[in-house]
VOGU-3710 file (C-alpha; in Angstrom, 3 decimals, decimal comma):
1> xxxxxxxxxx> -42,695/-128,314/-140,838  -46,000/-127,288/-142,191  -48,485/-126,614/-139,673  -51,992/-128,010/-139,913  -55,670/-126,765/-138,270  -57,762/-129,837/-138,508  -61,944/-128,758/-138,592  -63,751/-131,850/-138,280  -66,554/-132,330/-135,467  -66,836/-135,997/-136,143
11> xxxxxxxxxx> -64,274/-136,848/-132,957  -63,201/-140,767/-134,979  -62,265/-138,950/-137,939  -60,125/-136,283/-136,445  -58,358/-138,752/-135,006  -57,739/-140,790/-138,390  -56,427/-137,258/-140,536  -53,883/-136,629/-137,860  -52,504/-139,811/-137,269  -52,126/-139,649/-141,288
21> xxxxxxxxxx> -50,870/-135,999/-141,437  -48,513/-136,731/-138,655  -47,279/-139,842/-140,625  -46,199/-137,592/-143,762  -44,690/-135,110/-141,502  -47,494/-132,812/-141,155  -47,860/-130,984/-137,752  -51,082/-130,953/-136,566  -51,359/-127,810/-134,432  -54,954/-127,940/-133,327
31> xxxxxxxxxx> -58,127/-129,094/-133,512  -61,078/-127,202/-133,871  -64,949/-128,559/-133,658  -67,119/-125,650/-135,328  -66,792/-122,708/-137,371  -66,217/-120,010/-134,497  -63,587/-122,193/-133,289  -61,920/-122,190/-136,525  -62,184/-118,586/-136,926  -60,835/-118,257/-133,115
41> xxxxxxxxxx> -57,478/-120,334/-133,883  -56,458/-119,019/-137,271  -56,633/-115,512/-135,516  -54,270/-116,498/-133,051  -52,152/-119,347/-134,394  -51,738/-118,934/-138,268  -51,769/-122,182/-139,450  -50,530/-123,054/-142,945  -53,440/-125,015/-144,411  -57,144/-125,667/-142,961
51> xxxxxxxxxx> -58,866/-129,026/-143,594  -62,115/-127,836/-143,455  -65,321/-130,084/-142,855  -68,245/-128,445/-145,091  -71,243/-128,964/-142,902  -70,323/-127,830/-139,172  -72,726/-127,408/-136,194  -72,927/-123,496/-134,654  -73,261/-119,952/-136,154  -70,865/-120,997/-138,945
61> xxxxxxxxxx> -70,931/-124,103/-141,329  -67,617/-124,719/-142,978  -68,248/-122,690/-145,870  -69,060/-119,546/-144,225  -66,324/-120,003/-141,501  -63,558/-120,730/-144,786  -65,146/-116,945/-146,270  -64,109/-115,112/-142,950  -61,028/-116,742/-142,805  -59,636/-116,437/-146,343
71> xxxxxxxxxx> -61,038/-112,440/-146,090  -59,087/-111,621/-142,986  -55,807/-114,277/-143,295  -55,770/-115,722/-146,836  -54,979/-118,851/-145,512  -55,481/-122,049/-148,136  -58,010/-124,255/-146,942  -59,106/-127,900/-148,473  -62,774/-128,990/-147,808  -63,705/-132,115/-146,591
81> xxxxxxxxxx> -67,261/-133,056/-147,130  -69,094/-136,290/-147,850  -71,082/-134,854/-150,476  -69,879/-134,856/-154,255  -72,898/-133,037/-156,260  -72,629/-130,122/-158,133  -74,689/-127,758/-155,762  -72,299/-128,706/-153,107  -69,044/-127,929/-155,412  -70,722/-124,893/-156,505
91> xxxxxxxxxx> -71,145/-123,748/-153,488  -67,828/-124,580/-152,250  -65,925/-122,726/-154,969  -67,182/-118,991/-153,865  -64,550/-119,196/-151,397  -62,119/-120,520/-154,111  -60,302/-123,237/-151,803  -57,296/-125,393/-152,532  -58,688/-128,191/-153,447  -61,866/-130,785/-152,144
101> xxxxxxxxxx> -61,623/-134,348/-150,370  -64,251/-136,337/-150,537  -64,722/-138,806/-147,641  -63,450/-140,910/-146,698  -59,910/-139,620/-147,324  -57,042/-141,873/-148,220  -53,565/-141,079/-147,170  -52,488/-140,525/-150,593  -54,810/-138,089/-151,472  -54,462/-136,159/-148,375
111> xxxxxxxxxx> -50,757/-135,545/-149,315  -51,347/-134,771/-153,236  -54,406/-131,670/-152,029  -51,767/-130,602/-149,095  -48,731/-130,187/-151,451  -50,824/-128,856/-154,494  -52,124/-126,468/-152,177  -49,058/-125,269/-150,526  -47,468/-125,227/-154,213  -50,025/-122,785/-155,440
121> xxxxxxxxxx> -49,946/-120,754/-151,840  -46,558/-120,194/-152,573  -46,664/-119,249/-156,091  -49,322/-116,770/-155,154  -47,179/-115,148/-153,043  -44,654/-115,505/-155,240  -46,645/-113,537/-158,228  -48,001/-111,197/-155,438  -44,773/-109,993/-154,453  -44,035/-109,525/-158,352
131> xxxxxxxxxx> -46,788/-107,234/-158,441  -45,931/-105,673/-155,877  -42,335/-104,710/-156,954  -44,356/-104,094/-160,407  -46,510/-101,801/-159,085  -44,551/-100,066/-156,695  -42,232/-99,152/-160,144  -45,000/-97,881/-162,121  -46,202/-95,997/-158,919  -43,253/-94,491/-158,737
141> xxxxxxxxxx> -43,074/-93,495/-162,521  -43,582/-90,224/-163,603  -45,236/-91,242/-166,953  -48,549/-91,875/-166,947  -49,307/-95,743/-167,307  -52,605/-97,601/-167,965  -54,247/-100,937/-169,077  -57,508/-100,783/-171,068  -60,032/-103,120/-172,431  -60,089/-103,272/-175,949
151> xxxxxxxxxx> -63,512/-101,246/-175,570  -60,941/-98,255/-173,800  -62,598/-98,762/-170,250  -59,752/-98,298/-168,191  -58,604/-101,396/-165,745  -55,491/-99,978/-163,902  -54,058/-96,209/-163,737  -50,801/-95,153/-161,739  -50,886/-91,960/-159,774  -49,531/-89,692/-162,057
161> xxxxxxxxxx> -51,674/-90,542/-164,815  -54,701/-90,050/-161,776  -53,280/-86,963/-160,975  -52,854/-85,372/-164,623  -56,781/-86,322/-165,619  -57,788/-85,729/-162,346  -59,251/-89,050/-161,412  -59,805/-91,016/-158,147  -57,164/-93,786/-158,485  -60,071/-96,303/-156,222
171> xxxxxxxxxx> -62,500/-95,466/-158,765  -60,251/-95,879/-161,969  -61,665/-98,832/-163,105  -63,982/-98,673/-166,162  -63,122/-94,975/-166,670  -63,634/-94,190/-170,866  -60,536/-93,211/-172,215  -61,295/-93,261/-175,496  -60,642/-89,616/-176,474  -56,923/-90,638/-176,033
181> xxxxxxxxxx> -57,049/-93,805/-178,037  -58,742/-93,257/-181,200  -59,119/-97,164/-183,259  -57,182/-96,029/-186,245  -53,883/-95,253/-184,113  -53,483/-98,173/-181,771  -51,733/-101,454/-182,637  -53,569/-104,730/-183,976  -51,116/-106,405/-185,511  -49,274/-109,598/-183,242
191> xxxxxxxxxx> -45,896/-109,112/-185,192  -45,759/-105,729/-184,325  -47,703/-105,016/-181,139  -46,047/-101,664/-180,403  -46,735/-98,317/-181,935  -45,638/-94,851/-180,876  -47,626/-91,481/-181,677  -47,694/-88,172/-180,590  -51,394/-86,450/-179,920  -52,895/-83,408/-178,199
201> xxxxxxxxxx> -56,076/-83,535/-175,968  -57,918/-80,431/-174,498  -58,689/-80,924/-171,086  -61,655/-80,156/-169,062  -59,600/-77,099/-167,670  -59,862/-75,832/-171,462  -55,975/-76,192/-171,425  -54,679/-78,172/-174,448  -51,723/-80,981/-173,685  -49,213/-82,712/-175,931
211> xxxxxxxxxx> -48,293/-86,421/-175,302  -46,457/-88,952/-176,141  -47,991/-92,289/-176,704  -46,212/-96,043/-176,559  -49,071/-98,255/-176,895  -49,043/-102,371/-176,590  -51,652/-104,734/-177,793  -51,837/-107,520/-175,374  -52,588/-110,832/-177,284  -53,893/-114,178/-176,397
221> xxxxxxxxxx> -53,040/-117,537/-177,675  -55,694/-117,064/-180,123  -54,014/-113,691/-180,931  -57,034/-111,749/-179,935  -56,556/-107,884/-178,202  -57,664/-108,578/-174,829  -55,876/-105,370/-173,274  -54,021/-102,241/-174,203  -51,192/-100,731/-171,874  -49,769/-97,446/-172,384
231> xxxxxxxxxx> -47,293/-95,613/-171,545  -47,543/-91,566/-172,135  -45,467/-88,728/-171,697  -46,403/-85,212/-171,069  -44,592/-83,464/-173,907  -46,087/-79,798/-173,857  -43,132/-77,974/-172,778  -41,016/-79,728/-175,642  -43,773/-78,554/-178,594  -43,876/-74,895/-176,978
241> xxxxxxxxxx> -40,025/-74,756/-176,869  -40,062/-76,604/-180,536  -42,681/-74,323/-181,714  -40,609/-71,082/-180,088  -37,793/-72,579/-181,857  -39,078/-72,417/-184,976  -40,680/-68,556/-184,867  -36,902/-67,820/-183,421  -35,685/-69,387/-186,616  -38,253/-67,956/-188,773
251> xxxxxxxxxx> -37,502/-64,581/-187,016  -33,748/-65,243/-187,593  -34,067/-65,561/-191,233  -36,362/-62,528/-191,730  -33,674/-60,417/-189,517  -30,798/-62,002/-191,644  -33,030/-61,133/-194,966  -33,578/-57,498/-193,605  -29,805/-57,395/-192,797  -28,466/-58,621/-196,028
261> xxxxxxxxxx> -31,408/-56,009/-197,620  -30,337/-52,905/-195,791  -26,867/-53,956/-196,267  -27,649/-53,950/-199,832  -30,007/-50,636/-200,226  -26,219/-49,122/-198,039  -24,086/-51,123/-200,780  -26,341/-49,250/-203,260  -26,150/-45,648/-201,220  -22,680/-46,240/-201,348
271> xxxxxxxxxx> -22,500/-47,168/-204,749  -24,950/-44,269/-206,152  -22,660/-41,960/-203,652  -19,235/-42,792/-205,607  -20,685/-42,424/-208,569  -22,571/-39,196/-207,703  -19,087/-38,159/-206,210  -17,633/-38,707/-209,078  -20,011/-37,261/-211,411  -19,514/-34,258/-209,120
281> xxxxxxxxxx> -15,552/-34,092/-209,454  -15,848/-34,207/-213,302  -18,429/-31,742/-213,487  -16,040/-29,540/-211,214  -13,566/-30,291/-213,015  -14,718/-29,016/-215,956  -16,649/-26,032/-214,097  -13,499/-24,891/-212,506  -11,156/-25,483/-216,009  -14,002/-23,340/-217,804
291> xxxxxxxxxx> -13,312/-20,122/-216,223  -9,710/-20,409/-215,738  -9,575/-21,400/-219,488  -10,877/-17,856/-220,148  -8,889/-15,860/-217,973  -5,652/-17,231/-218,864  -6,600/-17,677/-222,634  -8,255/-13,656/-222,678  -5,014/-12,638/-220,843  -2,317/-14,321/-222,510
301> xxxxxxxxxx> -4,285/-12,130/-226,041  -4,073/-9,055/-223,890  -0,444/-9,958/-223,196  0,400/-10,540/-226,318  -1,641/-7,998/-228,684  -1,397/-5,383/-226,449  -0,843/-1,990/-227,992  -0,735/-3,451/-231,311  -4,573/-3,857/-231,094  -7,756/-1,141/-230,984
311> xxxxxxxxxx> -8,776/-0,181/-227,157  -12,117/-1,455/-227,890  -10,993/-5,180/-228,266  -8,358/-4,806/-225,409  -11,595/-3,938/-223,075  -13,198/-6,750/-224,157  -10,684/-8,904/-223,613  -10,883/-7,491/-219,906  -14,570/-7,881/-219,896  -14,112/-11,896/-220,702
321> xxxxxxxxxx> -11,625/-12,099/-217,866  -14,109/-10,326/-215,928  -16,934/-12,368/-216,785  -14,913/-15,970/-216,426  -13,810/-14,557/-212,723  -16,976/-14,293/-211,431  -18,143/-17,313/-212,553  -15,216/-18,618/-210,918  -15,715/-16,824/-207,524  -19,355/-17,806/-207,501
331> xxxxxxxxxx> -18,648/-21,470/-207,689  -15,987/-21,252/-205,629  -18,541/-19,218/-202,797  -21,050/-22,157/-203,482  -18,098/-24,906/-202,161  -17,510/-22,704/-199,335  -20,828/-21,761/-198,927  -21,821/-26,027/-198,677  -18,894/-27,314/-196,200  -20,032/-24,294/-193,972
341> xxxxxxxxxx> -23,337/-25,301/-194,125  -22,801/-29,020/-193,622  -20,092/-28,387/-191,228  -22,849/-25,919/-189,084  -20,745/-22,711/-188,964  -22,665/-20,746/-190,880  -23,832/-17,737/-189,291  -27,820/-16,905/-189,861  -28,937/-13,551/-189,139  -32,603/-14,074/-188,537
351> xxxxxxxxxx> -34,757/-10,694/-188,617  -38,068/-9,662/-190,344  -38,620/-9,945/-193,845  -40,621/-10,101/-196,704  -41,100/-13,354/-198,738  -42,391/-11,615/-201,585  -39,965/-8,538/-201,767  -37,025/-11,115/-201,907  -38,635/-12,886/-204,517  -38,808/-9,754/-206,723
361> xxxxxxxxxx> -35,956/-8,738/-206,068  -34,081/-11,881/-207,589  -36,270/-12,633/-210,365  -36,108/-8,659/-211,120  -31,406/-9,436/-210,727  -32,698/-12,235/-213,660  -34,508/-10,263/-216,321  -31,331/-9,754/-218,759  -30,918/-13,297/-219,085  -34,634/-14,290/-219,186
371> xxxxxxxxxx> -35,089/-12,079/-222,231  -32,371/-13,682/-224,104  -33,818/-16,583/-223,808  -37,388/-15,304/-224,002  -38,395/-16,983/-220,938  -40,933/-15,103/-218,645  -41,312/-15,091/-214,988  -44,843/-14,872/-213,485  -44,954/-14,208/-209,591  -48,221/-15,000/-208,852
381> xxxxxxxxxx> -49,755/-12,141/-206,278  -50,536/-13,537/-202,967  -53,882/-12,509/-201,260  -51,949/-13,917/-198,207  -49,272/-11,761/-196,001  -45,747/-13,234/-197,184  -44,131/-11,622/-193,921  -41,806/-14,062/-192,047  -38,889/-14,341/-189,693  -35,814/-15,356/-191,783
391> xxxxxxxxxx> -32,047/-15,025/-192,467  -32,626/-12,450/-195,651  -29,838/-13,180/-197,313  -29,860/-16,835/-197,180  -33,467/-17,096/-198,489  -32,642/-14,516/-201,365  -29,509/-16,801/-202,457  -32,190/-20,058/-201,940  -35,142/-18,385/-204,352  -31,573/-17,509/-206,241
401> xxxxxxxxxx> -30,840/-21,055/-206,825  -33,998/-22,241/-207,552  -35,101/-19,898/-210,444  -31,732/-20,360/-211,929  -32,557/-24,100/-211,940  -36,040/-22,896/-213,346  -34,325/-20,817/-216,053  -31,738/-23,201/-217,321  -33,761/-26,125/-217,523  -36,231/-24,691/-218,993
411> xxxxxxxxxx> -36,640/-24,400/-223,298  -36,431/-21,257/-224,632  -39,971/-19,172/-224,767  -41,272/-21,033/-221,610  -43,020/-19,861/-218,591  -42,111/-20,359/-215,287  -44,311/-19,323/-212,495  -44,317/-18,812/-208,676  -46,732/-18,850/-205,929  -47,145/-18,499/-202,088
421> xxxxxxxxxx> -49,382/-20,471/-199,911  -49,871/-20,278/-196,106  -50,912/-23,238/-193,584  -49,266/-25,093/-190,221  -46,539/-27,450/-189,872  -45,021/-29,715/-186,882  -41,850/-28,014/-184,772  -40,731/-28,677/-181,806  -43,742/-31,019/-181,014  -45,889/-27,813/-181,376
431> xxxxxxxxxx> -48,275/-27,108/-184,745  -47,227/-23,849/-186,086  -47,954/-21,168/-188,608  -46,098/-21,707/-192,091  -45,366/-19,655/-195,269  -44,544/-21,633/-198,428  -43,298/-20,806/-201,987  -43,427/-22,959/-205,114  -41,579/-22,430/-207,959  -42,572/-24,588/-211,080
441> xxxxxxxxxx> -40,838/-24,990/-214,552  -41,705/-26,499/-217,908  -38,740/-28,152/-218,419  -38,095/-32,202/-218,587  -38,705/-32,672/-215,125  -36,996/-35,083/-212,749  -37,403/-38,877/-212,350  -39,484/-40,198/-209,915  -36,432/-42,239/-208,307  -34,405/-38,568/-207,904
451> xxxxxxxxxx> -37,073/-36,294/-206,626  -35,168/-36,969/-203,201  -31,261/-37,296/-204,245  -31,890/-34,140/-206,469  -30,849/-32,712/-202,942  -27,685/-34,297/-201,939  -24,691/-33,566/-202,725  -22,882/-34,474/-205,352  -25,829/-35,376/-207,394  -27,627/-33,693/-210,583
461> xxxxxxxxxx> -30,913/-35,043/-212,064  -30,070/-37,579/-215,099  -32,429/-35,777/-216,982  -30,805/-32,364/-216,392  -27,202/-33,567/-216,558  -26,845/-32,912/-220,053  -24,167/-30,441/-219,713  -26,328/-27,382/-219,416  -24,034/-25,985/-216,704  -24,083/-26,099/-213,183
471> xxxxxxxxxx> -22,434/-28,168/-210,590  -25,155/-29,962/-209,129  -23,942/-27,650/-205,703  -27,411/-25,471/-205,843  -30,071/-27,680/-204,666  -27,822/-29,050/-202,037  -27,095/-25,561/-200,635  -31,106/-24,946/-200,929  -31,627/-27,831/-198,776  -29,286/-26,739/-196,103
481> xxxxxxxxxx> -30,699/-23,489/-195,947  -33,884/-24,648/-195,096  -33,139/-26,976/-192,828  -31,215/-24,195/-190,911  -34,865/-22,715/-190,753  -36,293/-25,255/-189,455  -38,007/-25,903/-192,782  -38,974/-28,725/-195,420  -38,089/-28,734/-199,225  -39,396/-31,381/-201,641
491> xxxxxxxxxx> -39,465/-31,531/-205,704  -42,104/-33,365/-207,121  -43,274/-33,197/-211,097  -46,458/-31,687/-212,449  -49,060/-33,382/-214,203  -48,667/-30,940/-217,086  -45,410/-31,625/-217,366  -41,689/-29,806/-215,577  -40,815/-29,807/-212,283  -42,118/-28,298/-209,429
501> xxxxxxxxxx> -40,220/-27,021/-206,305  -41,476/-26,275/-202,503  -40,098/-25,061/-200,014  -42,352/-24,466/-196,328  -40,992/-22,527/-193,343  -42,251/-21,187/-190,393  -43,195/-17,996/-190,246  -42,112/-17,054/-186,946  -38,279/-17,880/-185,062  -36,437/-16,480/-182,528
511> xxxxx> -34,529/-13,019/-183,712  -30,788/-14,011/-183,076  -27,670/-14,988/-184,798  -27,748/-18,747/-185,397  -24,928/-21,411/-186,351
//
C-alpha cells in the first residue's frame, strides 16, 4: 500500500485528503503542519509521495521545505496551493514536482496526480537503474568512451578515456576535444550514422598515439546531430608491430636479394672457375704433349738414322731432346712447385738479400732470348737501399716469372722497364718498412675485369691467351710467393699503354725456415 505524508496546516482540510486517500486505498502515514515538520518525517519515515501545501507557516514554506526534501530523499511530491498564476507555477517548478492540485481537490483528481506520479517515480528508477548498469559497463571498459556536443565540448568521459588524456573525470564536462574529431571525418549522414577511422594525436607528453575511432551521430526526430559518442581504441602497439613488420619484410627481401646475388656472383665464380679449369687442362694438355712430341719424335730419328747419318745432325737431334726435356721438367717443377705452395709445405729459407742483385741476375739468365727478339730490359737504378729479408730463391724464380711474362707478351723491339720504390705497409696490426718492385711491359695489357683473376689459378688473361705459350701456372706461383712473405701483388695497366706489375714486401722478417 502506498504510503502518504499529508502537509497541510489548514486542520478541516487535512481531514478531507485523508478520508479521500484512505478511500482509494492510500495510507496516510502522517501528518505534518509546517515545513520543518515535513523535513523531520521524511527523514525518519520515507513516505512514498508528499502532498505538499505551497504556502506554510515557520522557517520553511512548502516550496523550500519540497527543495530539501527532493535534495536529500528524492521523494515525489504534488503541491497543493490555492493559487493558479504563473508566478506561483513558476516558482513551483524549480523543485520539478509531480504534478500541482489546485484547491479545492476533488477525489478524482487526487488519484489521477498520485498514480501519474508514482508511474513516473517508478520509471525514473527504472531508467536510473539502466544507467546505472550502463555506466557501470562503460566504466568498466577499457576503450575510451565519450559523448560530445556537436561543437566537440565533451558531456560524459569513462575512466579510461580520463586516465589516457589525463583529465579529472568531475570536471569532464565541456572539455574541447576537437583535436580528435576533425568535421570532415565524423558522420552526418542519418542512413549511415556510423563511421570508423584510424588517427594519431601527439600528446602533451610529446608522445604520439594511434587510435581507433567508431564514431555515432546521434539524431533527433528532425534528424539534426545533437551528440556524438565514440568509442576509441588505443592502437599504438599494433602500428609499431605493423610498422616493424614491414622493415622485417623489407629487410627480408633485401637479405633474400643479397642471397640470391651472392649466390649468383658464387654461380659465376664457379662458372668462370670450370671454365678457367678447363682452359687450364687444355693448355696443359697441349704444354705437356709439346715436349713429349719432341723427345719421342727427335728420338725415334736418332733411333732410326743412327749411324747412317753425319754426327753433327745426330747431336742435334740430342740437343732437341734436350731442349723439349727441360721444358718439360720446368713445367712439371711449376705443378709441383703450386700444390706445395697452396698446400703450405713449402719450405722458405728466409736470410739477407739483395733486391736488386736478384733482379740482375735474372734479367742478365734472359739476355739470349731478349736479343732475338730485340727486346731490351732497363733496370732502373734505385737511389734507395734494395736490401731486404727474403727467401732468395723464391724471389729470384718470382722476378723469373714476371719478366718472362714481360718478354713474351711483349712485340718484338719493345722496352720493358723496372723500378724499386720504398714506403710502409700494414702487418701484424703494426706499420712497417716496405721495399717494392714494378715491372712494366708494352704489350696489350690486361682487362680491367682480370687484373685480379690474372692471379688464380687456372686462369690466363683473354688478351694474352693467344697461344703464345705458357700455362697460365706463373702468376699464380708469383702470388703465392708473396703471400708467403707476407706481401701484396697487384697488376694494373698503364696509361701509355701494357701492363704493369707490383709486387711490395717488407723489408724486414724473422731469419728462419718457414712452411
Amino acid at each position: 500500500m502506498t504510503k502518504v505524508l499529508i502537509v497541510e496546516d489548514d486542520a478541516v482540510l487535512t481531514t478531507l485528503l485523508q478520508a479521500q486517500l484512505e478511500r482509494l486505498d492510500y495510507k496516510v502515514m502522517d501528518i505534518a503542519s509546517s515545513g520543518e515538520q515535513a523535513i523531520e518525517i521524511t527523514g525518519h519515515s520515507q513516505p512514498d509521495l508528499i502532498l505538499m501545501d505551497i504556502m506554510m507557516p515557520g522557517k520553511y514554506n512548502g516550496i523550500q521545505a519540497a527543495e530539501i526534501i527532493v535534495g536529500k530523499h528524492n521523494t515525489p511530491i504534488i503541491f497543493l496551493t490555492a493559487r493558479s498564476d504563473e508566478e506561483a507555477i513558476a516558482e513551483a517548478k524549480k523543485v520539478k514536482p509531480y504534478g500541482y492540485l489546485i484547491k479545492p481537490v476533488k477525489i478524482f483528481d487526487i488519484k489521477a496526480a498520485i498514480e501519474m506520479a508514482l508511474a513516473r517515480k517508478d520509471l525514473e528508477q527504472r531508467l536510473n537503474q539502466s544507467e546505472a548498469k550502463y555506466r557501470a559497463v562503460i566504466e568498466d571498459q577499457t576503450e575510451l568512451v565519450c559523448r560530445y556536443t556537436p561543437d566537440r565540448n565533451l558531456t560524459f568521459a569513462n575512466m579510461a578515456f580520463c586516465r589516457h588524456f589525463d583529465l579529472d573525470q568531475e570536471k569532464v564536462a565541456s572539455y574541447p576535444f576537437a583535436q580528435a574529431t576533425p568535421d570532415s571525418e565524423l558522420p552526418d549522414d542519418p542512413e549511415n550514422p556510423v563511421i570508423t577511422r584510424e588517427r594519431c594525436l601527439e600528446l602533451s607528453d610529446g608522445r604520439k598515439y594511434w587510435y581507433q575511432w567508431t564514431d555515432r551521430a546521434i539524431f533527433n526526430e528532425k534528424n539534426e546531430i545533437v551528440e556524438y559518442q565514440s568509442v576509441g581504441t588505443d592502437i599504438t602497439i599494433l602500428k609499431q608491430t605493423e610498422e616493424e613488420l614491414t622493415q622485417h619484410r623489407n629487410h627480408l627481401q633485401e637479405m633474400v636479394d643479397e642471397q640470391t646475388r651472392d649466390l649468383r656472383i658464387a654461380k659465376e665464380k664457379a662458372e668462370e672457375a670450370n671454365r678457367a679449369k678447363s682452359e687450364f687442362l687444355a693448355n696443359m694438355s697441349h704444354e705437356l704433349r709439346t715436349p713429349l712430341h719432341g723427345i719421342l719424335s727427335f728420338s725415334q730419328l736418332g733411333i732410326t738414322k743412327l749411324g747412317t747419318i753425319p754426327e753433327e745432325k745426330t747431336l742435334s737431334y740430342f740437343s732437341k731432346i734436350e731442349k723439349s726435356g727441360n721444358r718439360l721438367l720446368s713445367l712439371l717443377n711449376n705443378l709441383l712447385d703450386l700444390s706445395q705452395m697452396e698446400a703450405g709445405i713449402t719450405s722458405y729459407q728466409m736470410g739477407n738479400s739483395d733486391l736488386l742483385f736478384i733482379t740482375n741476375l735474372v734479367v742478365a739468365g734472359y739476355q739470349n732470348q731478349l736479343q732475338s727478339r730485340n727486346q731490351t730490359v732497363h733496370v732502373v737504378q734505385p737511389q734507395i737501399s734494395t736490401k731486404l729479408v727474403c727467401d732468395s730463391f723464391r724471389i729470384e724464380q718470382l722476378i723469373n716469372n714476371l719478366v718472362s711474362n714481360a718478354a713474351r707478351f711483349s712485340p718484338n723491339d719493345k722496352e720493358i722497364f723496372i723500378e724499386f720504390e720504398n714506403g710502409t705497409m700494414r702487418m701484424d696490426d703494426c706499420v712497417v718498412e716496405s721495399l717494392s718492385l714494378q715491372i712494366r711491359d708494352q704489350g696489350v695489357g690486361i682487362p680491367e675485369n682480370e687484373l685480379v683473376s690474372v692471379f688464380e689459378k687456372f686462369s690466363q688473361s683473354s688478351r694474352t691467351n693467344t697461344g703464345a705459350g705458357g700455362s697460365g701456372l706463373g702468376l699464380a706461383i708469383c702470388s703465392e710467393i708473396v703471400k708467403a712473405h707476407r706481401g701484396t701483388i697487384v697488376a694494373e695497366n698503364h696509361p701509355e699503354g701494357g701492363a704493369v706489375v707490383r709486387f711490395t714486401l717488407p723489408a724486414d722478417q724473422s731469419i728462419s725456415e718457414s712452411a
